[in-house]
TORKOL-4160 file (C-alpha; in steps of 0.2 Angstrom, whole numbers, padded with zeros to 4 digits, m for minus):
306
<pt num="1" X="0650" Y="m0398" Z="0879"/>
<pt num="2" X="0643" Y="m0414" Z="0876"/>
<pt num="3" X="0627" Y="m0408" Z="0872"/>
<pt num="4" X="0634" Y="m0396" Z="0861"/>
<pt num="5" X="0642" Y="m0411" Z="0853"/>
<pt num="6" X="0624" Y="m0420" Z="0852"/>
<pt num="7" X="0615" Y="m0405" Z="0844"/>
<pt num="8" X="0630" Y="m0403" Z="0829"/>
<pt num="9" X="0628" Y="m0421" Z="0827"/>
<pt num="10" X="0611" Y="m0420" Z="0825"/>
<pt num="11" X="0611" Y="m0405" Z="0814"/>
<pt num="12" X="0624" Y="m0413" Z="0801"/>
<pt num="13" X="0610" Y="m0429" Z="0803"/>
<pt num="14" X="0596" Y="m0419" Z="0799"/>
<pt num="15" X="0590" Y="m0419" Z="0781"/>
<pt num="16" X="0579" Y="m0402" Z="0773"/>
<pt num="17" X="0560" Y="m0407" Z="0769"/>
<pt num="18" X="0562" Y="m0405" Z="0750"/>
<pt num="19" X="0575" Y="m0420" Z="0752"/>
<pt num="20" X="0563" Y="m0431" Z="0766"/>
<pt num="21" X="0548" Y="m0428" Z="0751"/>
<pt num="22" X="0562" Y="m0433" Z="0735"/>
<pt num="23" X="0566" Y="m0450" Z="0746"/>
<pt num="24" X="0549" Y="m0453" Z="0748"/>
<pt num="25" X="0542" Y="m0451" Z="0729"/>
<pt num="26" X="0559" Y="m0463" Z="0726"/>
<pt num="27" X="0554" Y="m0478" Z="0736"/>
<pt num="28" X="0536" Y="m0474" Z="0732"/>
<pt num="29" X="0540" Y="m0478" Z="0714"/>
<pt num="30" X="0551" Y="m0494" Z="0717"/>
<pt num="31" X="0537" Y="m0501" Z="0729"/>
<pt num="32" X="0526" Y="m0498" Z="0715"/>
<pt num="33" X="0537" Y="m0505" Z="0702"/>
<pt num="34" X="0539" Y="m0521" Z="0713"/>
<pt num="35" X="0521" Y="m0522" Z="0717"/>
<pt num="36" X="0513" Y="m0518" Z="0700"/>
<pt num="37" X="0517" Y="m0533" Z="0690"/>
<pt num="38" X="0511" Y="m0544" Z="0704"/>
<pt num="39" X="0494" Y="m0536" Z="0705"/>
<pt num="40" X="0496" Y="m0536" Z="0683"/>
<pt num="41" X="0497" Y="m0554" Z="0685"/>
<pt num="42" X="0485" Y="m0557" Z="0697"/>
<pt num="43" X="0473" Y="m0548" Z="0689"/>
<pt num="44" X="0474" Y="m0559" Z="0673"/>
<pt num="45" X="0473" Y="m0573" Z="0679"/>
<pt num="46" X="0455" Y="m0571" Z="0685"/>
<pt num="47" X="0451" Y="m0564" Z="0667"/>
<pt num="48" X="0441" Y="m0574" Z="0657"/>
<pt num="49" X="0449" Y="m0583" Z="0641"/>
<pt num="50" X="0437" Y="m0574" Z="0632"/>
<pt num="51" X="0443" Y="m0556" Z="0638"/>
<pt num="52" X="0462" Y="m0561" Z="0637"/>
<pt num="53" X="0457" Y="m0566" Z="0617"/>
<pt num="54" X="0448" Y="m0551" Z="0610"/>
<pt num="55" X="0456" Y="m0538" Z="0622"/>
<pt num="56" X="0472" Y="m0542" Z="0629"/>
<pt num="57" X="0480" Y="m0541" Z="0644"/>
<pt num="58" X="0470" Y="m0527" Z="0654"/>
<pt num="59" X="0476" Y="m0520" Z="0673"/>
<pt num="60" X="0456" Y="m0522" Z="0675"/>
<pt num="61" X="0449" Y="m0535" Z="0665"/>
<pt num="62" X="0432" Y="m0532" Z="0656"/>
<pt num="63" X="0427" Y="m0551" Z="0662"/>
<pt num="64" X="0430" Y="m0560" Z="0677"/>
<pt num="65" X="0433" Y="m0578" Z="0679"/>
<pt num="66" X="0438" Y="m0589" Z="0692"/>
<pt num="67" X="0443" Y="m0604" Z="0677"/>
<pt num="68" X="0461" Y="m0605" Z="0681"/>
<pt num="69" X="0461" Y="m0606" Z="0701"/>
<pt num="70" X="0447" Y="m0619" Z="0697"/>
<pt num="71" X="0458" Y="m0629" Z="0682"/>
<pt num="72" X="0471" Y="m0627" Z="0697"/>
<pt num="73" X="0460" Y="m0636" Z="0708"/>
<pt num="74" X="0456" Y="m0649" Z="0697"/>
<pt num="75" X="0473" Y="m0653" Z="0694"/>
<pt num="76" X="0478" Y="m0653" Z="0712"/>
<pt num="77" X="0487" Y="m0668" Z="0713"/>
<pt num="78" X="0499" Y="m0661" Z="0701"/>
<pt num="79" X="0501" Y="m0643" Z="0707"/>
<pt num="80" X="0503" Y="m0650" Z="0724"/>
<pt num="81" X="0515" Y="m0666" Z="0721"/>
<pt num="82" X="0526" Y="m0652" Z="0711"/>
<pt num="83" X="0523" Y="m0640" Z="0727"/>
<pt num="84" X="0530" Y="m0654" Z="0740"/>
<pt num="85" X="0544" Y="m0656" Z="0729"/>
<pt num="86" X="0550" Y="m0637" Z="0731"/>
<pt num="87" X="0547" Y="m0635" Z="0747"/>
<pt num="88" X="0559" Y="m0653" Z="0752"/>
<pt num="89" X="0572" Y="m0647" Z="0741"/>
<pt num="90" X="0571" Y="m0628" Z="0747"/>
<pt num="91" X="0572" Y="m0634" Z="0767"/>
<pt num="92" X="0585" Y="m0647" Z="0764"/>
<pt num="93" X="0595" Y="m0636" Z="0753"/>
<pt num="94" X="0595" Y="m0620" Z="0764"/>
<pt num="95" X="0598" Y="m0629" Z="0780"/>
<pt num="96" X="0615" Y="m0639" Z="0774"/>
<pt num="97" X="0618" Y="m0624" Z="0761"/>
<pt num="98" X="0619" Y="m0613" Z="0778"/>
<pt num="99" X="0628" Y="m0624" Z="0787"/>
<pt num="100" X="0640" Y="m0628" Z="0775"/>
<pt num="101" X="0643" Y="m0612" Z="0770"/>
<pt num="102" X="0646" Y="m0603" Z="0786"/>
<pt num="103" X="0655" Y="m0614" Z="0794"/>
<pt num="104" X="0667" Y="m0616" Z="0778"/>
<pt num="105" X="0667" Y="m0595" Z="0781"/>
<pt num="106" X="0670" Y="m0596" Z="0798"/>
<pt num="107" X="0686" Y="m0609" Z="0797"/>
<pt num="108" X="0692" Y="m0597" Z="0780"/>
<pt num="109" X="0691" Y="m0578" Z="0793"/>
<pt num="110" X="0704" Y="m0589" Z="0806"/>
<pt num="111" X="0722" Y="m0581" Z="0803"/>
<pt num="112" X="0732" Y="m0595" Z="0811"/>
<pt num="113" X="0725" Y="m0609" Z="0800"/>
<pt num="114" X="0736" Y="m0615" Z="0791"/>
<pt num="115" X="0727" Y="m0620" Z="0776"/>
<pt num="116" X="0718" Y="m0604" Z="0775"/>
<pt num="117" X="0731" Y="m0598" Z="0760"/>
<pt num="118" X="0728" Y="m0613" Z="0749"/>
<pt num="119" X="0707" Y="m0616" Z="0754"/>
<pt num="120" X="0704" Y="m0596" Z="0749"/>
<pt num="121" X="0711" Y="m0598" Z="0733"/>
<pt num="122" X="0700" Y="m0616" Z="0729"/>
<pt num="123" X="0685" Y="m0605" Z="0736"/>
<pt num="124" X="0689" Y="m0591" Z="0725"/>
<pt num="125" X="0694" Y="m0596" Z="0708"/>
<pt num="126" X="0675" Y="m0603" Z="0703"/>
<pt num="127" X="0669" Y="m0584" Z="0706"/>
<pt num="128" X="0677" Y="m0580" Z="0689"/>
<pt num="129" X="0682" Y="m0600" Z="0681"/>
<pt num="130" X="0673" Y="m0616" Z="0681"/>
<pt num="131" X="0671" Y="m0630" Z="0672"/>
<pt num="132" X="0656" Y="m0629" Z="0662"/>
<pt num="133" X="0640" Y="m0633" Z="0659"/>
<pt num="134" X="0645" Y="m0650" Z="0653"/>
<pt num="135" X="0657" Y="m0655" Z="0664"/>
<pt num="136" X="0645" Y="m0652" Z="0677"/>
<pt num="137" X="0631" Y="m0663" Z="0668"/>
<pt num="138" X="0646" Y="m0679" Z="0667"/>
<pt num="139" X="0651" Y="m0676" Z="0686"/>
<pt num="140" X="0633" Y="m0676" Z="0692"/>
<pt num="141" X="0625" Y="m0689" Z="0681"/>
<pt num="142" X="0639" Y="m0702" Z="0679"/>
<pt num="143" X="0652" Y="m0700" Z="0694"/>
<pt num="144" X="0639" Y="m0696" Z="0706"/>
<pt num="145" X="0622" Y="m0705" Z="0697"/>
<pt num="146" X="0610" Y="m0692" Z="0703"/>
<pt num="147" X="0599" Y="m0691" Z="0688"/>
<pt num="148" X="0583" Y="m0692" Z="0692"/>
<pt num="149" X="0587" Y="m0691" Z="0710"/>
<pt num="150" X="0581" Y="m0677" Z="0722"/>
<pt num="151" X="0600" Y="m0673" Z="0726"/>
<pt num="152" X="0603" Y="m0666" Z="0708"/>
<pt num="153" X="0590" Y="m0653" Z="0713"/>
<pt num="154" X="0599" Y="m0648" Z="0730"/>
<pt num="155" X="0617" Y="m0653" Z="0729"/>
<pt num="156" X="0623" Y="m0643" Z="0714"/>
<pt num="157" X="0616" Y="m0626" Z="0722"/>
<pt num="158" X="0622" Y="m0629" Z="0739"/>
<pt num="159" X="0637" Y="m0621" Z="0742"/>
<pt num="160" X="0643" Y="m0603" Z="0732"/>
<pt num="161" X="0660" Y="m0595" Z="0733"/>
<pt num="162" X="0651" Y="m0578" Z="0733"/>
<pt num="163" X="0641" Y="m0583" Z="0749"/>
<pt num="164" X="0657" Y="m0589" Z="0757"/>
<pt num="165" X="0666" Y="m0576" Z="0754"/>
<pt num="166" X="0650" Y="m0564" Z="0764"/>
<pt num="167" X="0653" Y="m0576" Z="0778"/>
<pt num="168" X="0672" Y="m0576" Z="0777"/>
<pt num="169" X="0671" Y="m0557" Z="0778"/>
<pt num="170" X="0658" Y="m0555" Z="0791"/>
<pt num="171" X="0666" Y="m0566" Z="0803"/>
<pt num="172" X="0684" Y="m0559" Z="0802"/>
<pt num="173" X="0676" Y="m0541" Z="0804"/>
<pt num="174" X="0663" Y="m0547" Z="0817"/>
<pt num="175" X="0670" Y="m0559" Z="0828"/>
<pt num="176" X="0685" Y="m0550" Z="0838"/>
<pt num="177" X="0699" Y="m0565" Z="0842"/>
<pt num="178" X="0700" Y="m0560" Z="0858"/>
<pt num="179" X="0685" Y="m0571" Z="0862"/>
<pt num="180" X="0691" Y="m0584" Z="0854"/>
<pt num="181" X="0707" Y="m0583" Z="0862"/>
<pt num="182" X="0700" Y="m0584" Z="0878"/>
<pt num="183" X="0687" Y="m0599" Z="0873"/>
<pt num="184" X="0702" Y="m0609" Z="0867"/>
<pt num="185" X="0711" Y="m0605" Z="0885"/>
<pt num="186" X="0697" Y="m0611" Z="0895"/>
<pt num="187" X="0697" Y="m0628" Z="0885"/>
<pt num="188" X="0682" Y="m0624" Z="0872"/>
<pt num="189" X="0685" Y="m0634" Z="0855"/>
<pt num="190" X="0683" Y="m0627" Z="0839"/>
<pt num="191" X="0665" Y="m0633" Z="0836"/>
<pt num="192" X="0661" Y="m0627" Z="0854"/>
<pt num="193" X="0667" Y="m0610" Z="0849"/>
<pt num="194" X="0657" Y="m0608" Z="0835"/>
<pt num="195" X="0640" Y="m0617" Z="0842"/>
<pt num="196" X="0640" Y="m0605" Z="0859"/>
<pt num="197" X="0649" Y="m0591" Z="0853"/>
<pt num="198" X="0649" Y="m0587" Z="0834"/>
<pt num="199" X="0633" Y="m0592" Z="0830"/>
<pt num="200" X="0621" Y="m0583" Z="0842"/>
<pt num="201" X="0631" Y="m0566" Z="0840"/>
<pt num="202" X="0631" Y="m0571" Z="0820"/>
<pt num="203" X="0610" Y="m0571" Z="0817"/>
<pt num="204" X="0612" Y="m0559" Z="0801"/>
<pt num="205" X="0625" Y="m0569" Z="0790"/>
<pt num="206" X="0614" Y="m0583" Z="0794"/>
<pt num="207" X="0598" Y="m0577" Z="0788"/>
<pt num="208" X="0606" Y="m0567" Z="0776"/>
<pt num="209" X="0614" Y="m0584" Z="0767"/>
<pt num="210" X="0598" Y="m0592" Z="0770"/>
<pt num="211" X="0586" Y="m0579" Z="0764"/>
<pt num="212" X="0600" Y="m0581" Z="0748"/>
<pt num="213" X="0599" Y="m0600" Z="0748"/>
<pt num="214" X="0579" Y="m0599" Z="0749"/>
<pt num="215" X="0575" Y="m0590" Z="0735"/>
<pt num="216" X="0590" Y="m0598" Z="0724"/>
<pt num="217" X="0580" Y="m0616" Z="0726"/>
<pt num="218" X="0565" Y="m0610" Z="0729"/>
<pt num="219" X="0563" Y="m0601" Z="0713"/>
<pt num="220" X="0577" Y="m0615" Z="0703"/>
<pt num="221" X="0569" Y="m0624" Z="0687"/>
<pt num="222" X="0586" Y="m0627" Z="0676"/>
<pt num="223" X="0591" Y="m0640" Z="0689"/>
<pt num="224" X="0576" Y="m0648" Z="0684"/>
<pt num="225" X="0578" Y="m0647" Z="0666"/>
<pt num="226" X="0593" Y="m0655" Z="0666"/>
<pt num="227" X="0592" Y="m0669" Z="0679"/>
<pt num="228" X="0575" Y="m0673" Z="0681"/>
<pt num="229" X="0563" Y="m0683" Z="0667"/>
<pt num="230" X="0553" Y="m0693" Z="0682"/>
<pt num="231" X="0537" Y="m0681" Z="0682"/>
<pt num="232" X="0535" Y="m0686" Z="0701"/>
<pt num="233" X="0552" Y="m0677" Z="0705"/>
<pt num="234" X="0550" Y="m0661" Z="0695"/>
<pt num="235" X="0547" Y="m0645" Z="0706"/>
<pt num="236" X="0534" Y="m0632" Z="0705"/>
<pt num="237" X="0546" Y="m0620" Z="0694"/>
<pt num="238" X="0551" Y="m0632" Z="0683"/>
<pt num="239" X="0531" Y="m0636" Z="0682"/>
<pt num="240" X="0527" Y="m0618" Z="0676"/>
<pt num="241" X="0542" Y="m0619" Z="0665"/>
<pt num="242" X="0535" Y="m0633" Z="0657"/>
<pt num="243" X="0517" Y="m0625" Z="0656"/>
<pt num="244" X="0526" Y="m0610" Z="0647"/>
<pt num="245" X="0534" Y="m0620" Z="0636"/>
<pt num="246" X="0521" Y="m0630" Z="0630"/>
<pt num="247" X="0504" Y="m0628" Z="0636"/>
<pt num="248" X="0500" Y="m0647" Z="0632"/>
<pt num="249" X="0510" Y="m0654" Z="0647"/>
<pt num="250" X="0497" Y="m0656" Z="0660"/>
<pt num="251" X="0485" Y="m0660" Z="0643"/>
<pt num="252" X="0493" Y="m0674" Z="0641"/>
<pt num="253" X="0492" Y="m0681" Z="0659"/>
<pt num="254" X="0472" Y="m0677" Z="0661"/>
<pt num="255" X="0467" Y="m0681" Z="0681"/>
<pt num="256" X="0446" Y="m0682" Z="0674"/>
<pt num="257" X="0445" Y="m0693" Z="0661"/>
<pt num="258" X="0442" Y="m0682" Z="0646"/>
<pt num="259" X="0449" Y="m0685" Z="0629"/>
<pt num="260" X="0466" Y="m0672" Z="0624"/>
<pt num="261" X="0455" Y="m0662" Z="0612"/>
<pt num="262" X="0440" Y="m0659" Z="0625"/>
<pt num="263" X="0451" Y="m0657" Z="0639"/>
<pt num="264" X="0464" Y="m0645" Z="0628"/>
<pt num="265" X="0446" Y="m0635" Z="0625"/>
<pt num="266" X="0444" Y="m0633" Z="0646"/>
<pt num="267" X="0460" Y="m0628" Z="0651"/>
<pt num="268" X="0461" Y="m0608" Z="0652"/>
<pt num="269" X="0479" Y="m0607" Z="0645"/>
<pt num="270" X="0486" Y="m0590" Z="0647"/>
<pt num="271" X="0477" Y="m0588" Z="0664"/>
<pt num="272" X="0484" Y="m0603" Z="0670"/>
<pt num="273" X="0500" Y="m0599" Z="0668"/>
<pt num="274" X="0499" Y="m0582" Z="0679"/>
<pt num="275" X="0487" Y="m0594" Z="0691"/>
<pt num="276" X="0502" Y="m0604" Z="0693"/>
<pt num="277" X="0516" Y="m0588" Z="0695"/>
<pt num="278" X="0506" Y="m0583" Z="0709"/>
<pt num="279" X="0506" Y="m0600" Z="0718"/>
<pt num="280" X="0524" Y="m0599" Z="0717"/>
<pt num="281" X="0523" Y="m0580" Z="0723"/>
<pt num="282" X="0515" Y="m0583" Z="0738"/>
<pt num="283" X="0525" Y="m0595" Z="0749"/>
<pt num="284" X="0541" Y="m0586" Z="0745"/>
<pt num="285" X="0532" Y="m0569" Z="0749"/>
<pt num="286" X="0527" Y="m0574" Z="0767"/>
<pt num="287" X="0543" Y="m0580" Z="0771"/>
<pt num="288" X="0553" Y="m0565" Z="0768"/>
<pt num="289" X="0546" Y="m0553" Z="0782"/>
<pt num="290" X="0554" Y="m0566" Z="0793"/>
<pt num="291" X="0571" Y="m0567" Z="0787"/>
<pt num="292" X="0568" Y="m0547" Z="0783"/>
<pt num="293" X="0576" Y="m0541" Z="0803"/>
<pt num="294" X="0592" Y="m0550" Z="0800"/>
<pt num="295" X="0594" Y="m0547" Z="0780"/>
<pt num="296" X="0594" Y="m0528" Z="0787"/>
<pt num="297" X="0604" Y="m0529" Z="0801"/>
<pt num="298" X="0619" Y="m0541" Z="0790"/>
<pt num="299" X="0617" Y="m0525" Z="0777"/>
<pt num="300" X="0622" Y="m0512" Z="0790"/>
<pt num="301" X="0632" Y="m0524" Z="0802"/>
<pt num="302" X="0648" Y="m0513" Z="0807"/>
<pt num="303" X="0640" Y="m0497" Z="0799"/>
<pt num="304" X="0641" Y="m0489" Z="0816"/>
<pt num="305" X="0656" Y="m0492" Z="0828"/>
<pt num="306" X="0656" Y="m0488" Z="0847"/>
């Protein structure tokens, strides 16, 4: 019988091959149309300026040049000031951006609290109101004085409703109150529960929120532009941002002594900027097959019962 049960089980499983090859040629073409513009950019920013000028942006360029990597180089100190930046602000903020926010989850999925009515709703409401853009600016600038500070870069980003709400969810769903109950009976306190308890049975929400957290600062430059005028504080985004912008922002802080014009002259503007996209790329692109495990298994968490 059981075996029965097993082979109609794996029947109503079991997919035809014309379905198997349609999945494939689908996430074939979205691999392709995720990795394609990564390769485009790549690709032009070892074309030479020449090429870029009199043909375009080419998938395979009709000059090579190694100029931008080079102009990078050269401006080292910049790029790499910019890169220490974002990668203290993106550490600092996903660690107390995780904390925060799941254990602000976890006290939200207890029943019996008795604030969990009132705290819900404060959590809740900024999903669809908040104060604005300018009210924001005021708070952060004049009651809390963190222009050009490194905490306007973490703090605002740190904690999100939709992120606690995830956690809210996961836990109340995840964590059955029997153990609880029986932690709290044997004397464990609230942060002992969730240290030895919830958090080494929670490992998806956490990488999940961080994963979240990581590319939210990581790839962040408004913060910058609204914060930040010291040029030692502004982050690799907002760096690339600026080049964007206006290609005469590292002209006019020249590292090898050359005038603006002769120095304007040497610097391979449009490969630059792709230079640069794929310094930022990279970091964030190494990090994710390590997060990747736990993102998947916080997707299908409580897919399967039994």
């Amino acid at each position: 019988m059981k075996k029965e049960i097993e082979e109609n089980t794996s029947k109503l499983n079991r997919i035809s091959w014309r379905a198997n090859i349609l999945f494939n040629i689908i996430f074939i073409v979205i691999s392709l149309i995720c990795i394609i513009p990564v390769i485009f950019v790549f690709m032009i920013s070892i074309t030479s300026e020449h090429s870029l000028a009199r043909y375009g942006y080419q998938f395979i360029p009709k000059e090579f040049s190694a100029a931008s990597y080079l102009f990078l180089w050269n401006e080292a100190k910049t790029i790499l000031k910019a890169l220490g930046i974002s990668v203290l602000v993106t550490l600092t903020g996903t660690v107390l951006g995780v904390l925060l926010t799941t254990t602000m989850g976890y006290v939200l999925s207890r029943r019996n609290y008795k604030l969990n009515g009132l705290l819900t709703y404060i959590v809740f409401i900024p999903m669809i109101f908040n104060g604005g853009m300018l009210s924001s600016y005021v708070i952060n600038t004049n009651l809390l004085g963190l222009k050009n500070s490194i905490w306007a870069l973490i703090l605002p980003l740190l904690v999100s409703s939709f992120n606690v709400i995830i956690c809210k969810t996961f836990f109340r769903t995840t964590i059955p109150d029997s153990i609880i109950e029986s932690a709290k009976i044997d004397g464990a306190s609230q942060l002992n529960i969730f240290a030895r308890i919830v958090v080494p049975i929670s490992k998806p929400v956490f990488a999940t929120i961080g994963l979240f957290l990581c590319f939210g600062y990581w790839n962040d430059w408004f913060q910058s532009s609204l914060y930040i005028s010291n040029t030692n504080l502004l982050s690799l985004q907002a760096l690339l941002n600026n080049i964007q912008r206006n290609i005469e922002y590292l002209a006019n802080n020249p590292s090898a002594g050359l005038s603006l014009q002769q120095y304007k002259n040497l610097m391979p503007q449009e490969g630059a900027r792709m230079a640069i996209a794929i310094v930022i790329i990279l970091p964030i692109a190494c990090a994710y097959p390590f997060f990747q495990k736990y993102f998947i298994s916080g997707l299908t968490v409580g897919a399967v019962k039994g």
